[in-house]
BAMAR-282912 format. One line per 8 residues: for each residue x, y, z of C-alpha. Coordinates in nm, 2 decimals. Layout:
REM residues N
X:Y:Z ~ ...
***
This chain:
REM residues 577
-2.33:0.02:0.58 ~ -2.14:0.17:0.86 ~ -1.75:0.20:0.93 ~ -1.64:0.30:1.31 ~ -1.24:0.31:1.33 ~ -1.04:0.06:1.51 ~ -0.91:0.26:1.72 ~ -0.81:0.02:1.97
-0.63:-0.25:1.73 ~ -0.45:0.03:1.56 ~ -0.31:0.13:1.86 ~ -0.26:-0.20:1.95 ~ -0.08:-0.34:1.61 ~ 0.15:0.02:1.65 ~ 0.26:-0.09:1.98 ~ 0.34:-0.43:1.88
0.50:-0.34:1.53 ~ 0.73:-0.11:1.72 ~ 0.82:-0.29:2.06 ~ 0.77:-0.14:2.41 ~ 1.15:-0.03:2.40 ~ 1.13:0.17:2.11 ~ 0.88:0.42:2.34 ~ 1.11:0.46:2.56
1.39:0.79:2.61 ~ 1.61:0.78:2.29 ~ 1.38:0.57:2.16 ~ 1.29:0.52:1.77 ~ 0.92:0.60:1.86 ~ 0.99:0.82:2.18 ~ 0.84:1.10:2.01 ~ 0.49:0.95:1.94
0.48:0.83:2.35 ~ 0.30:0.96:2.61 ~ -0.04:0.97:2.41 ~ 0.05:1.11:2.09 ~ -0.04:0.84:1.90 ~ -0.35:0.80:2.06 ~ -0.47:1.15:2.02 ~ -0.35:1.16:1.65
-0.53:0.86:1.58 ~ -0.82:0.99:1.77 ~ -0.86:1.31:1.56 ~ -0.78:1.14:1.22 ~ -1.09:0.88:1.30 ~ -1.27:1.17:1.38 ~ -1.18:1.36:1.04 ~ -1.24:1.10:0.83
-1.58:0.94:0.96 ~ -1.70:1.29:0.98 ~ -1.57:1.49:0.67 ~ -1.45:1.16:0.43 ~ -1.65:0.83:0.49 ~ -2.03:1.07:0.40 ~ -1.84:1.22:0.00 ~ -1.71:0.80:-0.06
-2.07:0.71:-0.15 ~ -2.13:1.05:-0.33 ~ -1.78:1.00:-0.52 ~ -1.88:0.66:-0.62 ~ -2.17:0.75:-0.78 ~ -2.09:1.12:-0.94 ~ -1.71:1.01:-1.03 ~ -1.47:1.29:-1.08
-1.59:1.46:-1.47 ~ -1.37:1.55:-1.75 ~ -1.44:1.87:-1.99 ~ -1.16:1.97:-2.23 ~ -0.89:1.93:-2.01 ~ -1.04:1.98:-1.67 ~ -1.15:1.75:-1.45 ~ -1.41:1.82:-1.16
-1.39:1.62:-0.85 ~ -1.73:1.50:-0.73 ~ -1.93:1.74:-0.51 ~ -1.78:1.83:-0.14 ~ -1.45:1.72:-0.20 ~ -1.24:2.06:-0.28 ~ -1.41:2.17:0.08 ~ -1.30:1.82:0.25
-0.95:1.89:0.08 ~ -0.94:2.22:0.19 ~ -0.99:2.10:0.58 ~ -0.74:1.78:0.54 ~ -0.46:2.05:0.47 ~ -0.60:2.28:0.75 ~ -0.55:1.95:0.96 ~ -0.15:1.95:0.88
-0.26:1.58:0.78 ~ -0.10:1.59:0.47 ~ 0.25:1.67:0.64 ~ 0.26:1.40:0.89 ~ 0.57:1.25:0.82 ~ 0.75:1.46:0.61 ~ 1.08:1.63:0.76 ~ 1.02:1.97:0.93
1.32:2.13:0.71 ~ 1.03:2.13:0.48 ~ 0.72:2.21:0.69 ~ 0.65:1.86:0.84 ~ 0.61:1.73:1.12 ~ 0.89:1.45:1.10 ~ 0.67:1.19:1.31 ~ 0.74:0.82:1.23
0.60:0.62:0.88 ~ 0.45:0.41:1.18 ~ 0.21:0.64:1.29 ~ 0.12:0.76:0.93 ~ 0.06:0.39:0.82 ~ -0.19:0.39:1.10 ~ -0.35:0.70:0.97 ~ -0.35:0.60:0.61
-0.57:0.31:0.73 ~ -0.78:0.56:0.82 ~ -0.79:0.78:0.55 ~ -0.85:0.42:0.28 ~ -1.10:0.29:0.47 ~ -1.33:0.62:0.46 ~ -1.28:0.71:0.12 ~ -1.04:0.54:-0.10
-1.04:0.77:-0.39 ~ -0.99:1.05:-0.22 ~ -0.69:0.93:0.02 ~ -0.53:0.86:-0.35 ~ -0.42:1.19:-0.39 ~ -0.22:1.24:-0.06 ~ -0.08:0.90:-0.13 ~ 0.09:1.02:-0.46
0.23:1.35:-0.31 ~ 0.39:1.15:0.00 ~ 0.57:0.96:-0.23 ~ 0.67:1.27:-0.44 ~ 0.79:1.40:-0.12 ~ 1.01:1.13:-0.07 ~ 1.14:1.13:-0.41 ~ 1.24:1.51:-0.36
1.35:1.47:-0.06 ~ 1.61:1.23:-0.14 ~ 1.69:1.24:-0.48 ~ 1.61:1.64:-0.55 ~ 1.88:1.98:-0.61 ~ 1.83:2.18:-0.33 ~ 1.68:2.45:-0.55 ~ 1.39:2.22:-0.63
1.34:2.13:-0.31 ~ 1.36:2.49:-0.18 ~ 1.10:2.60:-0.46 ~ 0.85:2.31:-0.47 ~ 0.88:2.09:-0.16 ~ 0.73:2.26:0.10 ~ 0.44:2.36:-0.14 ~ 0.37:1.96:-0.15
0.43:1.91:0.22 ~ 0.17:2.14:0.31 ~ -0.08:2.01:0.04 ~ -0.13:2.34:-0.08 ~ 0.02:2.16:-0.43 ~ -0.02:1.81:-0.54 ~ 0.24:1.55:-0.68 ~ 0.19:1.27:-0.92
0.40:0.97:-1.06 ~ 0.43:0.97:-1.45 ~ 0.54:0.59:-1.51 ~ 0.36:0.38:-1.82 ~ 0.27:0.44:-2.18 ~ 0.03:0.29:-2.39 ~ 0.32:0.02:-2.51 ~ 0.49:-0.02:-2.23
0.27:-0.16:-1.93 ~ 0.52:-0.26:-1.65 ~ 0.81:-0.30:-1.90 ~ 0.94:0.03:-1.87 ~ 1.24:-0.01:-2.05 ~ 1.03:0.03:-2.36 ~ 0.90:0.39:-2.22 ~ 0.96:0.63:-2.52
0.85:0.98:-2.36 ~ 1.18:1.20:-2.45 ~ 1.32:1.50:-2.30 ~ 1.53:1.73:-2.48 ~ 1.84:1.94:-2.29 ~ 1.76:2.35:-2.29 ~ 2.04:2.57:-2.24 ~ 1.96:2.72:-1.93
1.95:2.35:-1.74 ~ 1.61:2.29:-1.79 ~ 1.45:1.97:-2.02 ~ 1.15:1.98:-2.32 ~ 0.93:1.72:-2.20 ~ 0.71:1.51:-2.48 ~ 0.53:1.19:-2.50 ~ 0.18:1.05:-2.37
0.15:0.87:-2.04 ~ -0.15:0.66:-1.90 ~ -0.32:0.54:-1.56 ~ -0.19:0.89:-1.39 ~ -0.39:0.91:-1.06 ~ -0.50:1.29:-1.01 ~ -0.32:1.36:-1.31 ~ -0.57:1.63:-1.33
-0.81:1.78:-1.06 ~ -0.98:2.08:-0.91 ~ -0.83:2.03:-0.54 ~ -0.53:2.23:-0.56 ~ -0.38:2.49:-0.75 ~ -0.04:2.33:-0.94 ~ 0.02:1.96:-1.01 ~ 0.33:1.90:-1.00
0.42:1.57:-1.23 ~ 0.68:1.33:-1.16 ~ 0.77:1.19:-1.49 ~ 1.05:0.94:-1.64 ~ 1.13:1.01:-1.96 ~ 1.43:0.95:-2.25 ~ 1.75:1.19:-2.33 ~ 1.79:1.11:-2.69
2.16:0.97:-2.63 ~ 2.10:0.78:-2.35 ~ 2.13:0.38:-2.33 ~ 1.92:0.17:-2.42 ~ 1.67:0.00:-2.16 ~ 1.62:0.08:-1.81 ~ 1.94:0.24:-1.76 ~ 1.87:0.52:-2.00
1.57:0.68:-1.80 ~ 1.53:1.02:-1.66 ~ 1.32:1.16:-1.36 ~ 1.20:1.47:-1.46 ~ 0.98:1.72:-1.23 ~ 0.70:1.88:-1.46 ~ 0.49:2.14:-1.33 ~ 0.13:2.23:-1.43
0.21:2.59:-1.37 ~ 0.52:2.74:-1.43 ~ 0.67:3.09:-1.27 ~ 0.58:3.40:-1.48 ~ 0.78:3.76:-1.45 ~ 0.64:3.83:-1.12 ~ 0.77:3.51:-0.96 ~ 0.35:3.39:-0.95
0.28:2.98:-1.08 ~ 0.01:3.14:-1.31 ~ 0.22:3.02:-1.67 ~ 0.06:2.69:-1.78 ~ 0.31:2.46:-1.92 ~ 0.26:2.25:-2.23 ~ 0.06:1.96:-2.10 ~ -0.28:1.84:-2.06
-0.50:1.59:-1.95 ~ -0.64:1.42:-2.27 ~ -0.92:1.22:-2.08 ~ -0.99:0.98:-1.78 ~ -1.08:0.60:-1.77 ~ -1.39:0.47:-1.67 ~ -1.32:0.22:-1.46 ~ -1.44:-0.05:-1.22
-1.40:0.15:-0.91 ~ -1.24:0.41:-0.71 ~ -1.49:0.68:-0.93 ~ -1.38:0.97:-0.76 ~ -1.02:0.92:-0.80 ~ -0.95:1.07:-1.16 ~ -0.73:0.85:-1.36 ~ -0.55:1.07:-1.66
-0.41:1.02:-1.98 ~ -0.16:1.32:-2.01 ~ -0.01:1.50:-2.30 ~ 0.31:1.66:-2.30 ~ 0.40:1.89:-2.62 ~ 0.79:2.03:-2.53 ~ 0.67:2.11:-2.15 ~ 0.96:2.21:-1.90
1.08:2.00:-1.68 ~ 1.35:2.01:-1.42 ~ 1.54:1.75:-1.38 ~ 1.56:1.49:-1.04 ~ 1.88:1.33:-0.93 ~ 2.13:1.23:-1.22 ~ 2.05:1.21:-1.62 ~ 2.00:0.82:-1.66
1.93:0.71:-1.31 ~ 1.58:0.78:-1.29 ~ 1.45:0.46:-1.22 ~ 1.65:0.44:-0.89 ~ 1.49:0.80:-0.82 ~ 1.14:0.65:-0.88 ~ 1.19:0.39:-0.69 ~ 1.21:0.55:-0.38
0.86:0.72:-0.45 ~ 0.70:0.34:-0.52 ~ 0.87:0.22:-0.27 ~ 0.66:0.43:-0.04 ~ 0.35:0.37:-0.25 ~ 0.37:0.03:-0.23 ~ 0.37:0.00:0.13 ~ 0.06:0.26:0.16
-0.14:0.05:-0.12 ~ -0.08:-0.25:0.12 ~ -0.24:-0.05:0.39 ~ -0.52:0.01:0.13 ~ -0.60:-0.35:0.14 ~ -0.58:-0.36:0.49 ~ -0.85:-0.10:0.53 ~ -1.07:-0.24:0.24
-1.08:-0.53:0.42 ~ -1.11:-0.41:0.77 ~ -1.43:-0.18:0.63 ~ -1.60:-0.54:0.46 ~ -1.51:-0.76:0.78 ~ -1.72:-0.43:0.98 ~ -1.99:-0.42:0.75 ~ -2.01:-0.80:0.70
-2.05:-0.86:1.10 ~ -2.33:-0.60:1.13 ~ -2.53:-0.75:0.89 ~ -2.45:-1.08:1.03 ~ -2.57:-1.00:1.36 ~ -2.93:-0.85:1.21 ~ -3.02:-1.07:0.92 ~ -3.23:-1.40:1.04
-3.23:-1.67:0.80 ~ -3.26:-2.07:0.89 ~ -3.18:-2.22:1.15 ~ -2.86:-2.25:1.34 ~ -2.73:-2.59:1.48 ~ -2.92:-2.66:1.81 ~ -3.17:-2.31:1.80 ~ -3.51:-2.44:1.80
-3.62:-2.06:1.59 ~ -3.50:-1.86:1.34 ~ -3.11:-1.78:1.37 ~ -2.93:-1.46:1.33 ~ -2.68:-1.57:1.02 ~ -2.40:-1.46:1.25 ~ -2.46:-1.80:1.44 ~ -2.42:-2.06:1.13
-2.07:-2.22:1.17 ~ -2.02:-2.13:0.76 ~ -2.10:-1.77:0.80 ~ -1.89:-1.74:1.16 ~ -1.57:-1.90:0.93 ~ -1.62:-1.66:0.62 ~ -1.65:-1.37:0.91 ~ -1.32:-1.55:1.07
-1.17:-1.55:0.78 ~ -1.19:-1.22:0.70 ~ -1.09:-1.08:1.06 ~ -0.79:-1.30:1.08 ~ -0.63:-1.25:0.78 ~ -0.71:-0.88:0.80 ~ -0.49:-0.86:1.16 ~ -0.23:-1.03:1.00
-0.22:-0.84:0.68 ~ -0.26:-0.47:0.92 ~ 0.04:-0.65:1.12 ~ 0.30:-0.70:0.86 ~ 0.25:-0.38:0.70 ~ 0.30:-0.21:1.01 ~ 0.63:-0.42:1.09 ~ 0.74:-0.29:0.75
0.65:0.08:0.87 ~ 0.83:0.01:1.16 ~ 1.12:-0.08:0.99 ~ 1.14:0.19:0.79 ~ 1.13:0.43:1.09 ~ 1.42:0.23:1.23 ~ 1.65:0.25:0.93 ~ 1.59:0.63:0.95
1.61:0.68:1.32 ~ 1.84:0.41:1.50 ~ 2.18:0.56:1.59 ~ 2.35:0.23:1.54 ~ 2.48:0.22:1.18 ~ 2.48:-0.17:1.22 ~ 2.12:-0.20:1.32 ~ 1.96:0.08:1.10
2.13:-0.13:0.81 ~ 1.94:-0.47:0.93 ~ 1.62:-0.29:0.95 ~ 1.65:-0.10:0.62 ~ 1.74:-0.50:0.48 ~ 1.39:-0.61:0.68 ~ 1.21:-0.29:0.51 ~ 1.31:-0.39:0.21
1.25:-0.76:0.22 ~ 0.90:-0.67:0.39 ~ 0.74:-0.46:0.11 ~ 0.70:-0.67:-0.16 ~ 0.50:-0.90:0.10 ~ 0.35:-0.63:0.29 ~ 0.17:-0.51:-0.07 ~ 0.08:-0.81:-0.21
-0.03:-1.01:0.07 ~ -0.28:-0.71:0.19 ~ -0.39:-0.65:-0.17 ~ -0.50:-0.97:-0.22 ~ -0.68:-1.02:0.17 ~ -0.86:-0.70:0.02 ~ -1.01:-0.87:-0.27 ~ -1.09:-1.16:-0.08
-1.23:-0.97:0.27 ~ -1.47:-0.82:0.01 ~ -1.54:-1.07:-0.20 ~ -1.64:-1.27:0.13 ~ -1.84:-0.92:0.24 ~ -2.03:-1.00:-0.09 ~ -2.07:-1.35:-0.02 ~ -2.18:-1.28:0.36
-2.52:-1.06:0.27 ~ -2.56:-1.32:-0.03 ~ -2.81:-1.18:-0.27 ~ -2.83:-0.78:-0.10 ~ -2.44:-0.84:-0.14 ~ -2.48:-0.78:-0.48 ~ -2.72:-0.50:-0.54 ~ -2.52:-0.18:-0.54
-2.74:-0.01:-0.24 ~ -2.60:-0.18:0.02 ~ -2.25:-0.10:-0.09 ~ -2.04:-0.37:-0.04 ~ -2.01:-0.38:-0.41 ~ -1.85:-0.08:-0.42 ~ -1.56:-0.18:-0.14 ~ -1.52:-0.49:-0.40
-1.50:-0.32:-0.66 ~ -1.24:-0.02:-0.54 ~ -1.06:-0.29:-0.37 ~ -0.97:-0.47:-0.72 ~ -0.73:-0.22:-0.86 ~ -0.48:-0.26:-0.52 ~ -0.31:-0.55:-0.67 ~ -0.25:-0.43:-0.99
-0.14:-0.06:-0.96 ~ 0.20:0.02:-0.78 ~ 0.37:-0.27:-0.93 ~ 0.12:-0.58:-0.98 ~ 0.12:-0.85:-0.69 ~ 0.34:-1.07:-0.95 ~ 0.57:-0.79:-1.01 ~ 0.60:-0.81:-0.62
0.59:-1.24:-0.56 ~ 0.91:-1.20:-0.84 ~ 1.06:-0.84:-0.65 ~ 1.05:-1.13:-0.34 ~ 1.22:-1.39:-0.47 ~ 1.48:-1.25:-0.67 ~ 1.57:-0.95:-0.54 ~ 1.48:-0.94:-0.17
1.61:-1.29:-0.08 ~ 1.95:-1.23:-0.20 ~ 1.97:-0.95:0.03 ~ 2.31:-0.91:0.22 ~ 2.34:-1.30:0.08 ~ 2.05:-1.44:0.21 ~ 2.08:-1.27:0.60 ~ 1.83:-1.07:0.61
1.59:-1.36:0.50 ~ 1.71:-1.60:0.79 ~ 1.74:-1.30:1.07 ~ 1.33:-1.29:0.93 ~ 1.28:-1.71:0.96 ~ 1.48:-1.67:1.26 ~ 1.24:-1.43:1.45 ~ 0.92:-1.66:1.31
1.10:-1.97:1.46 ~ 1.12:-1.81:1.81 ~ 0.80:-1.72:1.83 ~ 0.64:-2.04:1.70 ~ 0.88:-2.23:1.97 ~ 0.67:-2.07:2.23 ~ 0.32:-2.17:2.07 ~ 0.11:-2.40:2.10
0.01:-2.41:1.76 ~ 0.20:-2.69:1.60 ~ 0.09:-2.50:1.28 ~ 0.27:-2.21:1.30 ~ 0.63:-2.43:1.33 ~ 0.50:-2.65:1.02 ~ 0.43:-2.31:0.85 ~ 0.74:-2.17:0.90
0.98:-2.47:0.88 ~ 0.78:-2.47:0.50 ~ 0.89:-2.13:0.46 ~ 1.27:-2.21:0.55 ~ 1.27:-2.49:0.30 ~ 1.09:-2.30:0.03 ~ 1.34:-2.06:0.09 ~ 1.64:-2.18:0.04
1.49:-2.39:-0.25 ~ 1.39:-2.06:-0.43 ~ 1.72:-1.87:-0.35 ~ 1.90:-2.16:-0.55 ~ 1.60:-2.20:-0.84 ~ 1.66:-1.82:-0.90 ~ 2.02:-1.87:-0.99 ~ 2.05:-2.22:-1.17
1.68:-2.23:-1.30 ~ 1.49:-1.91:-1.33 ~ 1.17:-2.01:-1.48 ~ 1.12:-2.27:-1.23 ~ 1.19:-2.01:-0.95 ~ 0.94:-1.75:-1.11 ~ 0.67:-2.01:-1.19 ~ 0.70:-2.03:-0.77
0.72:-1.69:-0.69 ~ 0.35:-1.63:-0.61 ~ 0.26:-1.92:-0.40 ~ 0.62:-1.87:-0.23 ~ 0.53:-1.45:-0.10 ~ 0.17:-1.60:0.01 ~ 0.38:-1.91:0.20 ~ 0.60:-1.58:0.34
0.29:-1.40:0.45 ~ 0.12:-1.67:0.62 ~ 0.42:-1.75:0.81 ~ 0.47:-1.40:0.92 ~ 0.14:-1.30:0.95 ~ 0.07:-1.62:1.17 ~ 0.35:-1.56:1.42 ~ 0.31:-1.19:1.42
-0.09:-1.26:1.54 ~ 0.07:-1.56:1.81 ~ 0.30:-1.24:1.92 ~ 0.07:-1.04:1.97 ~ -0.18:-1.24:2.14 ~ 0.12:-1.30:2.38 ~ 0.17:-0.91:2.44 ~ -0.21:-0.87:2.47
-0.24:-1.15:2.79 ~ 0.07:-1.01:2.95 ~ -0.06:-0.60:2.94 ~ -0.42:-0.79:3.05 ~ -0.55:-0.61:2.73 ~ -0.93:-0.57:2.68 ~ -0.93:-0.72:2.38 ~ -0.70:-1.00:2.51
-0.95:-1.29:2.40 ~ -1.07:-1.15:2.07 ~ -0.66:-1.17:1.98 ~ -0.63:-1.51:2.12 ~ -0.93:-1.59:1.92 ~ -0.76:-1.49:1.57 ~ -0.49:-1.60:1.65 ~ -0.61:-1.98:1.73
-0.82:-1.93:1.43 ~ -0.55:-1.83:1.18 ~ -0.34:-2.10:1.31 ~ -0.57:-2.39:1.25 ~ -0.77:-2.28:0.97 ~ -0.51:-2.08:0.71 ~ -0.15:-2.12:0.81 ~ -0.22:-2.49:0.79
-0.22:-2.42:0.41 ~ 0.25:-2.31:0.40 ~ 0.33:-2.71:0.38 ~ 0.11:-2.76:0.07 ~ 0.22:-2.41:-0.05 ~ 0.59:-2.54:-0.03 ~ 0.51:-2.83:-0.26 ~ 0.34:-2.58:-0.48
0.65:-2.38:-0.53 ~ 0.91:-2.66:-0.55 ~ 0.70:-2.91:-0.73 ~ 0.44:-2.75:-0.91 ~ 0.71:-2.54:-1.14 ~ 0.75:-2.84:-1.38 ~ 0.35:-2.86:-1.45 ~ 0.38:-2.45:-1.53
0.64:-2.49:-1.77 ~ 0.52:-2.73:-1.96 ~ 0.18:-2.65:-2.01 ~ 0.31:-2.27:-2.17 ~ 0.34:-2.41:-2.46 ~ -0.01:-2.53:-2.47 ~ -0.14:-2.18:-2.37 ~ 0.09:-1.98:-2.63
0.01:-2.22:-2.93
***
């Protein structure tokens, strides 16, 4: 099974996500013009099909090893870690007050496509410390930040995010890790968490945990949590991190996939921590770190699926089975009209999944860069009402690109030595970490759509409508018309009738994507005949294809979520009896 980057649709979904002005002088993307991009892109694909995409198999197989409380990562990978920090990878978009590079969350989405598609498990690590990063950087004193942040940036230290316990699950309010005030400012850390990703590991020298815990006279709930920084090693006489602190990795899970990605149960028995932002307002702290996560998990799906639909086609085009309508020998299975859909399918909704998570990226960069307090606010709006979409909808095209890898090579699909088994099978954990994909469909619809009172919502309808006017895919209008009615009928169920609004909340974020994923792949299509773009056809092609064969699906997805509430609600009773 082979992976080759996309080099030329990555560029290509940049360029589109961040509009030709944005390139220009003054620009929100000026810096990454003139080639940047290209080059960066160039030398990431280079990095990871050389150094990352050869250990994924290796990790799969050997999985990272527990022993006491240390935890070996499979062979190759410390020296593979070692030259991703050489690289400066790890500090592509962090802000140069802290050794980055300050170049746009555009650009690293692109990258972190990259980086998931090679090797999944590995990439996981960097993904944690970039949203540690962010949490720092926003939320952090500026002592912290002066003694730990550009430690992270560099990768020369790791971050992790210290959410659930055994009894919580996504409820955190029922998180009961306390921490205990010291005199000198600092906190006593105890309590067990679960699922940590890298919790443990041989890459770098400290770990530094991110972890939300309880002051014992805080309120009750959500509102009473703490974000607490909690180093593996701690600064002895000598100002050296060679004091170990008082916590440990109790074990790792054995789990479907992602092997090499160690995934911790950690201790902590009265280990300092430092405190991040305000006594009580962790959550909001946190936030900003899964925030980030969430839109690079979304990416994950994106490149799970982008590797499947690869590996899918090549075998396609080799394996000769039957015969296809009209050949008068044996057919390649590339050329039977089920396979070509299943292959279609996956393509398709793999552009349009790549395309909305780089819109979101692209928002991002303009609520951080544009000078116009107005329209940085409208695009921080769009970030936020993108996100919950942008992770659930490429999650889920992950599990099914795969799935449909699986079902492409048929019986070799599903005998481990061909490896698409293994991209199914890492790919399955992207909708539930981060937030699961319902925690997202019910983030959508009632958080995100009451955004700014609904504006943000109908500026987002309002872009779709344009460019469907200019289609000639009468799909595309039905689709999004669907989604304006869904809309304002889920806006209103969330206030007067919230069961019925959250029994839609799933089908409503898929009607979103397919909407926005539809009229970002018409869009683009458009931009590729203007600029005479090689690919031009193969755009048009997805485009059509999308059009006809899945968006086709937002009218009956409508019904779903404003008649099919009733049928959920009163068959609970039959499922909880």
């Amino acid at each position: 099974m082979t992976y080759r980057t996309p080099l030329q649709d990555l560029i290509f979904s940049l360029r589109l996500a961040a509009g030709r002005e944005s390139f220009d002088a003054g620009g929100v993307h000026a810096d990454i013009a003139g080639g940047l991009a290209e080059q960066t892109l160039e030398e990431a694909a280079k990095f990871a099909e050389g150094q990352l995409l050869p250990l994924d198999r290796i990790g799969d197989r050997v999985g990272s090893r527990f022993t006491e409380d240390a935890v070996a990562t499979p062979p190759g990978w410390r020296d593979a870690y070692d030259q991703w920090r050489a690289g400066g990878w790890n500090a592509i978009a962090a802000d140069p007050a802290h050794g980055g590079m300050g170049l746009p969350a555009l650009l690293n989405a692109a990258c972190t496509e990259i980086w998931n598609a090679t090797n999944i498990a590995f990439a996981l690590c960097p993904l944690l410390s970039h949203g540690g990063i962010e949490a720092l950087e926003s939320h952090a004193s500026d002592a912290l930040k002066e003694t730990y942040l550009a430690r992270i940036v560099s990768g020369e230290w790791t971050a992790t995010m210290n959410l659930t316990e055994p009894q919580a699950g996504t409820d955190l309010a029922l998180l009961r890790t306390r921490a205990e005030r010291n005199a000198d400012g600092s906190y006593r850390i105890s309590g067990q968490k679960i699922f940590i990703t890298y919790g443990e590991h041989d890459l770098a020298d400290n770990i530094l945990h991110l972890v939300l815990a309880r002051l014992p006279d805080a309120p009750p709930g959500v509102k009473g949590i703490s974000l607490f920084l909690v180093p593996k090693f701690l600064p002895d006489d000598a100002g050296a991190f060679t004091r170990r602190n008082a916590l440990r990795c109790a074990g790792i899970e054995h789990k479907l996939g992602i092997h090499g990605s160690p995934t911790c149960t950690m201790i902590y028995e009265d280990a300092t921590g430092f405190l991040i932002g305000e006594e009580n307002n962790g959550l909001a702290c946190m936030f900003t770190m899964m925030n980030n996560a969430r839109l690079s998990v979304g990416v994950q799906g994106v490149a799970l699926a982008e590797r499947a639909t690869q590996a899918a086609l090549a075998y396609a085009r080799e394996r000769r089975q039957g015969r296809a309508p009209g050949a008068s020998d044996t057919s390649a299975i590339v050329e039977h009209p089920d396979v070509a859909r299943m292959l279609l399918t996956m393509a398709s909704l793999t552009a349009a999944a790549r395309a909305i998570c780089f819109e979101t990226a692209a928002s991002l960069d303009r609520a951080r860069r544009e000078t116009d307090p107005a329209r940085a606010a409208e695009a921080d709006e769009r970030a936020g009402l993108l996100t919950p979409v942008a992770k659930a909808f490429s999650t889920d095209i992950g599990n099914e690109a795969t799935s449909l890898a699986v079902q492409v090579y048929g019986g070799m699909g599903y005998i481990e030595e061909t490896g698409v088994a293994q991209l199914m099978r890492d790919a399955r954990i992207c909708a539930i970490y981060e937030g699961t994909n319902g925690i997202q469909a019910i983030d959508l619809a009632g958080r995100k759509l009451a955004i700014s009172g609904g504006a943000a919502v109908r500026r987002e309808i309002a872009d779709m409508r344009a460019i469907a006017a200019e289609s000639d895919y009468a799909a595309l209008a039905e689709a999004v018309e669907a989604l304006a009615r869904a809309s304002v009928f889920m806006a209103k169920a969330m206030k007067e009738a919230p069961a019925q609004g959250l029994a839609g909340a799933t089908p409503y974020l898929r009607l979103f994507a397919l909407a926005r994923g539809g009229t970002l792949l018409e869009k683009g299509a458009r931009l590729a005949r203007r600029e005479n773009d090689p690919n031009a056809a193969r755009y048009e092609t997805l485009s059509h294809f999308f059009a006809k064969n899945i968006a086709v699906a937002a009218p009956g997805l409508a019904r779903m979520v404003m008649e099919g509430a009733a049928s959920v609600t009163a068959a609970r009773s039959l499922l909880v009896s």
